[in-house]
N, C-alpha and C positions, 0 to 999 in steps of 0.2 A: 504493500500500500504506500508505501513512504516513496519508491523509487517512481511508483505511479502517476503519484501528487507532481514528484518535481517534474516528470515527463509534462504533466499537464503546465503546469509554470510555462514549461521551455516553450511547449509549443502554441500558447497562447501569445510567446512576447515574439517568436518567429514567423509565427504564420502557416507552421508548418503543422502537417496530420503524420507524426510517427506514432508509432506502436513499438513497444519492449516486443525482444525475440522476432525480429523481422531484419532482413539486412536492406540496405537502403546501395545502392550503388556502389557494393562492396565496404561498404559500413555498417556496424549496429550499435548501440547504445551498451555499456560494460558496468553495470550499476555497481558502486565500490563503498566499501564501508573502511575509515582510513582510523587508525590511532595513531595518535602523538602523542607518547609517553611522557607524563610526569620524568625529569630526571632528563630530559633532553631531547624529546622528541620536537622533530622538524624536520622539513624541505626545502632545499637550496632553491632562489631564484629560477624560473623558469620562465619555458614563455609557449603556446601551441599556433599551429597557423591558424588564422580567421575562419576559414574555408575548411571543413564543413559546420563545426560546430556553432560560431558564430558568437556565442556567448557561453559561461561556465556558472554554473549554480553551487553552491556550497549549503549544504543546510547543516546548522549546528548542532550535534546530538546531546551536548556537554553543557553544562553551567558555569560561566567565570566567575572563579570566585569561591567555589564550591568542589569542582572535582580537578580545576589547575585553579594557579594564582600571577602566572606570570605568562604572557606569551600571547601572539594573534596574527592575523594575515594581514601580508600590507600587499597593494596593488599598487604600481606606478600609472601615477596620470600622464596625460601626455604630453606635459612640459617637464615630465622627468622626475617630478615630487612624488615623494611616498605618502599613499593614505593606509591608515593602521586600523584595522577592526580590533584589535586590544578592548577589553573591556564593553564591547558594545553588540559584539557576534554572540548573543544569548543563544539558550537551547531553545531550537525549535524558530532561529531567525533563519533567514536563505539570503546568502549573500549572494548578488549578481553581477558580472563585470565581462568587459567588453574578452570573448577569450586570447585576445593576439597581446595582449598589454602583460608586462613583467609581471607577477604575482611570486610570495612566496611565505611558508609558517615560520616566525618564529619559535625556537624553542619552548619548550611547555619547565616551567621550573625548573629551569638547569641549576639550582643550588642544592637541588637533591637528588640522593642517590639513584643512578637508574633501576629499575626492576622490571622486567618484562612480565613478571608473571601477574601485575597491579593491572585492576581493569580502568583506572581512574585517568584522567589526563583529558586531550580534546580527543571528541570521534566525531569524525565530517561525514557525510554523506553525500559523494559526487554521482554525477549520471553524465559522465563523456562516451563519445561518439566516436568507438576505435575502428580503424580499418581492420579487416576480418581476413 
């Protein structure tokens, strides 16, 4: 239901009629459920071509403040400044941004230990559009 909802997001703001489990022009939709650990979880700057996706959804599964205390997504605008979702990406917000623009997580509480086996920290839920 969750990967459904954001389907329905994407393709109200695209314009577009896809369906989960369908390939689209040698594309299909990869529904991911991401942790970033307490203790240093994170992803390096990155960036995806425009084309197909178009735009990237992020919805928050986590509470700041509650299951991390330090850490957020920042996207680069297109004069090159970073905008920080720190503090502001609640559970259960859906962040939206243009998908060809820098994006990347900060850290989740890098002043403690890491542990893999903690279920606590950020969990994102993306719905990108991989080549098959």
């Amino acid at each position: 239901p969750v990967f459904e909802a954001l389907l329905q997001i994407y393709c109200s703001l695209t314009g577009e009629n896809f369906v989960l489990n369908k390939i689209y022009d040698g594309y299909a939709f990869h529904p991911q459920v991401i942790q970033y650990p307490r203790g240093g979880g994170f992803f390096q700057e990155h960036f995806h071509p425009i084309r197909p996706q178009k735009i990237g959804l992020v919805l928050a599964g986590s509470e700041y403040g509650k299951d991390f205390n330090i850490g957020g997504g920042r996207f680069r605008d297109p004069a090159g400044k970073w905008a920080s979702t720190e503090g502001l990406h609640q559970i259960g917000d859906v962040s939206l941004f243009r998908y060809d623009i820098g994006h990347y997580i900060t850290p989740r509480d890098p002043d403690i230990p890491l542990d893999w086996n903690r279920t606590d920290g950020r969990w994102s839920f993306v719905l990108p559009l991989k080549r098959i």
